[in-house]
C-alpha positions as CSV (number, residue, x, y, z in Angstrom):
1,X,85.3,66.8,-52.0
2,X,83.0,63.9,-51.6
3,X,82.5,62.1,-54.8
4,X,84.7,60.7,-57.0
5,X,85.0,60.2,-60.4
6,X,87.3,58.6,-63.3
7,X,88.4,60.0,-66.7
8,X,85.9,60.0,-69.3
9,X,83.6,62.0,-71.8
10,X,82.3,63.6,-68.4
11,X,85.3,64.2,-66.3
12,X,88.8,65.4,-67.9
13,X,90.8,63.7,-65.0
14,X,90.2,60.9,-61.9
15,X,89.7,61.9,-58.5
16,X,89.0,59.7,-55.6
17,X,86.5,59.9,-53.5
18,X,87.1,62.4,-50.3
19,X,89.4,64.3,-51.6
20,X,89.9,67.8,-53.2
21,X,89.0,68.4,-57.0
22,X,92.5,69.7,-58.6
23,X,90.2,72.7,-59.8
24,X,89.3,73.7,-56.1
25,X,91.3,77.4,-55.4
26,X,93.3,77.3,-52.5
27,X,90.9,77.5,-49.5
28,X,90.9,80.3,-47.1
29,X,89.7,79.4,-43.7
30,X,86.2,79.9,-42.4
31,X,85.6,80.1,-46.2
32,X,84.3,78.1,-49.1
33,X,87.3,76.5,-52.1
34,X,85.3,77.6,-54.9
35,X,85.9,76.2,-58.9
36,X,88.1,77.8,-60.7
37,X,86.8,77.0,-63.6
38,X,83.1,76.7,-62.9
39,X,82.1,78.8,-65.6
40,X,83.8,77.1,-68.1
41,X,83.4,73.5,-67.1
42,X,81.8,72.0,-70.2
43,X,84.6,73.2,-72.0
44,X,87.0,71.8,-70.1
45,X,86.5,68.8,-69.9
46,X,83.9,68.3,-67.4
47,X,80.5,68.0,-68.5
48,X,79.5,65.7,-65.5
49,X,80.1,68.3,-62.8
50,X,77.2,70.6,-64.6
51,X,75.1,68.0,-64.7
52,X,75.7,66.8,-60.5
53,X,73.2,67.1,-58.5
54,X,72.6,66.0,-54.7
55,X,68.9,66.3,-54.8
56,X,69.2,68.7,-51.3
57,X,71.3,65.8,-49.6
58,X,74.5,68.2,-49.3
59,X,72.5,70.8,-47.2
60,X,71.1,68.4,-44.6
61,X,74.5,66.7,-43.9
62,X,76.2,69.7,-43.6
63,X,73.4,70.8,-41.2
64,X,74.6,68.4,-38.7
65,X,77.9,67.4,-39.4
66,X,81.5,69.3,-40.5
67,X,83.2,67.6,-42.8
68,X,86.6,68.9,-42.1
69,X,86.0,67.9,-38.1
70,X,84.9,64.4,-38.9
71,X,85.5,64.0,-42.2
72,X,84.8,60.0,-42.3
73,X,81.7,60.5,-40.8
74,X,80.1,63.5,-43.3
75,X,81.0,61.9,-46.1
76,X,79.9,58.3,-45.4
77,X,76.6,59.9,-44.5
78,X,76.4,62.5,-47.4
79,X,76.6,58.7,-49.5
80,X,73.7,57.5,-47.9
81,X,71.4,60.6,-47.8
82,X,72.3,61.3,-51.9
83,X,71.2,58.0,-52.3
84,X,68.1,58.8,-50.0
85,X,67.5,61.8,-51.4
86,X,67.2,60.9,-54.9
87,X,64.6,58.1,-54.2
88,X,62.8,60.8,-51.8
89,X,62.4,62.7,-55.3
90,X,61.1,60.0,-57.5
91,X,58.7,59.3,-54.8
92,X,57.2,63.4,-55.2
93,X,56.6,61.9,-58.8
94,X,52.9,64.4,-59.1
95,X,50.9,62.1,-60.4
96,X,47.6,60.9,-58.3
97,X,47.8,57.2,-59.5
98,X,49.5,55.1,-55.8
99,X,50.1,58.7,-54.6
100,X,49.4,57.6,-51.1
101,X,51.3,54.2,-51.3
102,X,54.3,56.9,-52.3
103,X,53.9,58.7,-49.5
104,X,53.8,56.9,-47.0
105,X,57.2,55.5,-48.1
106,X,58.4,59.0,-48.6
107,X,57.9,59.8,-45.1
108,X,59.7,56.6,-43.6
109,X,62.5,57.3,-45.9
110,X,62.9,61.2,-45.1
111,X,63.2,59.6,-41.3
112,X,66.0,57.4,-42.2
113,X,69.7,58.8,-41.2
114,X,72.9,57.5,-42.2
115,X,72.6,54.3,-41.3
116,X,70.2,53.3,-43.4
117,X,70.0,50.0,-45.7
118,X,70.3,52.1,-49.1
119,X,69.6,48.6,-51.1
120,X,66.8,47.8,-49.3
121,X,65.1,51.2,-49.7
122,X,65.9,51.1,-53.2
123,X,64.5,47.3,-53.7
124,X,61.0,48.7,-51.9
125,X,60.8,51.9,-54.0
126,X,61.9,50.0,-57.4
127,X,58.8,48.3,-57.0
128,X,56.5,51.0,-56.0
129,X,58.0,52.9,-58.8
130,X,57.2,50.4,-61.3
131,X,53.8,50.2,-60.6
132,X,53.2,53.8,-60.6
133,X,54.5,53.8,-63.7
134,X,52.2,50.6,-65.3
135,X,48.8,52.5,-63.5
136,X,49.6,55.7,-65.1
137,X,51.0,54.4,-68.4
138,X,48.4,51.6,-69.1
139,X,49.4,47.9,-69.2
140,X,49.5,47.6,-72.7
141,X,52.1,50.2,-72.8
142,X,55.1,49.6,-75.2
143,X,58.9,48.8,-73.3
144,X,62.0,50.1,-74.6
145,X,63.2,49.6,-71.4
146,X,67.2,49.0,-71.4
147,X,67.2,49.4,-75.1
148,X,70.7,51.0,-76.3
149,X,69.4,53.3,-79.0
150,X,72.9,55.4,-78.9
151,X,72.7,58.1,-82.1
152,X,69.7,57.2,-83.0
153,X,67.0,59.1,-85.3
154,X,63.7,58.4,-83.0
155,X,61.5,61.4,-84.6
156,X,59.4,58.7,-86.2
157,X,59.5,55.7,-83.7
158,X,56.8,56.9,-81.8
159,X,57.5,57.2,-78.4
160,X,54.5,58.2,-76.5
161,X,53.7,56.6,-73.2
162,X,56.7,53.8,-73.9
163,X,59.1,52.6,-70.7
164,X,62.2,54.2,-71.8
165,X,63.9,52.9,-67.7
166,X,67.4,52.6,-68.4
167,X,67.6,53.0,-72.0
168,X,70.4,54.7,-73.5
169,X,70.0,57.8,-75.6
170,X,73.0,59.3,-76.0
171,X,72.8,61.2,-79.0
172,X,69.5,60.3,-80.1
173,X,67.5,63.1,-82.4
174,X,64.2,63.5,-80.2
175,X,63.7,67.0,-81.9
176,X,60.1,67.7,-82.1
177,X,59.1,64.2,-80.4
178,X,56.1,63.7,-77.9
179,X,57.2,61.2,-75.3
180,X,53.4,62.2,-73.1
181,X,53.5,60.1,-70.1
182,X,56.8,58.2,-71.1
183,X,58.5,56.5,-67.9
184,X,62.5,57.9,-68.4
185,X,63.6,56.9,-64.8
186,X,67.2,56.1,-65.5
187,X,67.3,56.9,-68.8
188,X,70.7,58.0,-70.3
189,X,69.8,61.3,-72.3
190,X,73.3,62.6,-72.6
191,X,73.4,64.8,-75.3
192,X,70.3,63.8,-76.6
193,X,68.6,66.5,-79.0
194,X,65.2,67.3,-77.1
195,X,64.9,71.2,-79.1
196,X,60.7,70.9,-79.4
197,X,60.3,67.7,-77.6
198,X,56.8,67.5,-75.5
199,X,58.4,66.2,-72.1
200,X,55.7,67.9,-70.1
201,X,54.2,64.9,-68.9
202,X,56.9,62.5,-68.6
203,X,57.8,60.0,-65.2
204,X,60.4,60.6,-63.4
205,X,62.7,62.8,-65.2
206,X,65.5,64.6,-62.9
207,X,67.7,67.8,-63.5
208,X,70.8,66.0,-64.3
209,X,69.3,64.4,-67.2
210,X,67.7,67.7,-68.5
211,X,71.2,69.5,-68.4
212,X,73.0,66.4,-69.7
213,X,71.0,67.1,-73.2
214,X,70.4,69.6,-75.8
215,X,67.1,71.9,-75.8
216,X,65.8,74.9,-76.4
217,X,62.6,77.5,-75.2
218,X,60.4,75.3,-77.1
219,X,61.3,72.3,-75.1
220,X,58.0,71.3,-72.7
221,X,59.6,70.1,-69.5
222,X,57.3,69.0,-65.9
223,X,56.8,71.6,-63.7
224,X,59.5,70.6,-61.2
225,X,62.2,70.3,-63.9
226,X,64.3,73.5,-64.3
227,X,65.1,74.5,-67.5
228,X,69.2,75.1,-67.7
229,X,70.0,78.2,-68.6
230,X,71.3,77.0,-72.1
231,X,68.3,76.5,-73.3
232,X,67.5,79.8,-74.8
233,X,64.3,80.5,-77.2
């Protein structure tokens, strides 16, 4: 219901914002409209539903506020605490370099509520999240940051501790690669061939960006990534 989204490799058709996905069955009251085609959804066109994730901001809201009562209202807020919640998860990043800078911060943004200033919390936690990533990483550390490196062949490029923030890797052959404590916050790794990759001890990698790309048992992922069911041994 809440987000919205516009044709593309990810999503077969457009839907606004705040309203009902086409695919939704016809709701029974006092029940949930589950997909109809949840278990097919790659396949169908929508890639970028399997790979969603509210990072636990879904359950809070709906702890406090009905959506179909004050509809304006949950879903303005369910915008803000996504937003929240994702930077609340970067923050847990277990690594003891500026843990207690991180949080600190986490615990003044897990009291913010709807009305919080999303850019400003992101502008504060941008920064502490670079600097986490330069202690742990060295200074001397290579940058790919931003690089577009779309269907590339990176086996050999050596990739170990390098800032990959916001590169794009969409397709890229990874297959066997140690990235150890590479920083991938933002990194686009959409369809991305990880099968043996050594992501064990990367920065900031979510779940979204894990299902967005290919791997298999052999894949090392940090502790607090799941491993999609895909990824068989």
């Amino acid at each position: 219901m809440a987000p919205a989204f516009a044709r593309s490799a990810d999503f077969a058709l457009s839907k606004p914002a705040r309203t009902p996905c086409p695919n939704l069955a016809v709701r029974v009251p006092g029940e949930p409209a589950p997909c109809t085609i949840h278990d097919a959804l790659p396949e169908r066109g929508f890639p970028g539903c399997v790979t969603f994730d509210c990072f636990g901001a879904g359950q809070r809201v709906t702890a406090w506020a009905d959506w179909r009562e004050s509809p304006d209202a949950a879903f303005g807020a369910f915008d803000v605490m996504r937003a929240l919640h994702e930077v609340l998860w970067y923050l847990a990043e277990p690594v003891p370099e500026l843990a207690d800078e991180r949080s600190a911060l986490a615990d003044r943004v897990a009291a913010l509520g709807p009305e919080a200033d999303v850019g400003a919390v992101r502008a504060e936690a941008g920064g502490l999240f670079e600097r986490t990533s330069v202690a742990v990483r060295g200074r001397r550390a290579r940058s790919l940051a931003r690089a577009d490196l779309v269907g590339k062949d990176l086996r050999r490029r050596g990739l170990r501790d390098v800032s990959l923030r916001g590169a794009l890797l969409m397709g890229t052959d990874l297959r066997g690669v140690d990235l150890g404590r590479a920083d991938l916050l933002g990194t686009d790794l959409r369809g991305a061939d990880l099968r043996g990759a050594l992501l064990g001890s990367v920065l900031f990698l979510t779940n979204p960006q894990v299902t967005s790309a290919v791997g298999d048992g052999s894949t090392s992922l940090p502790g607090r990534v799941h491993r999609p069911g895909a990824w068989v041994s």
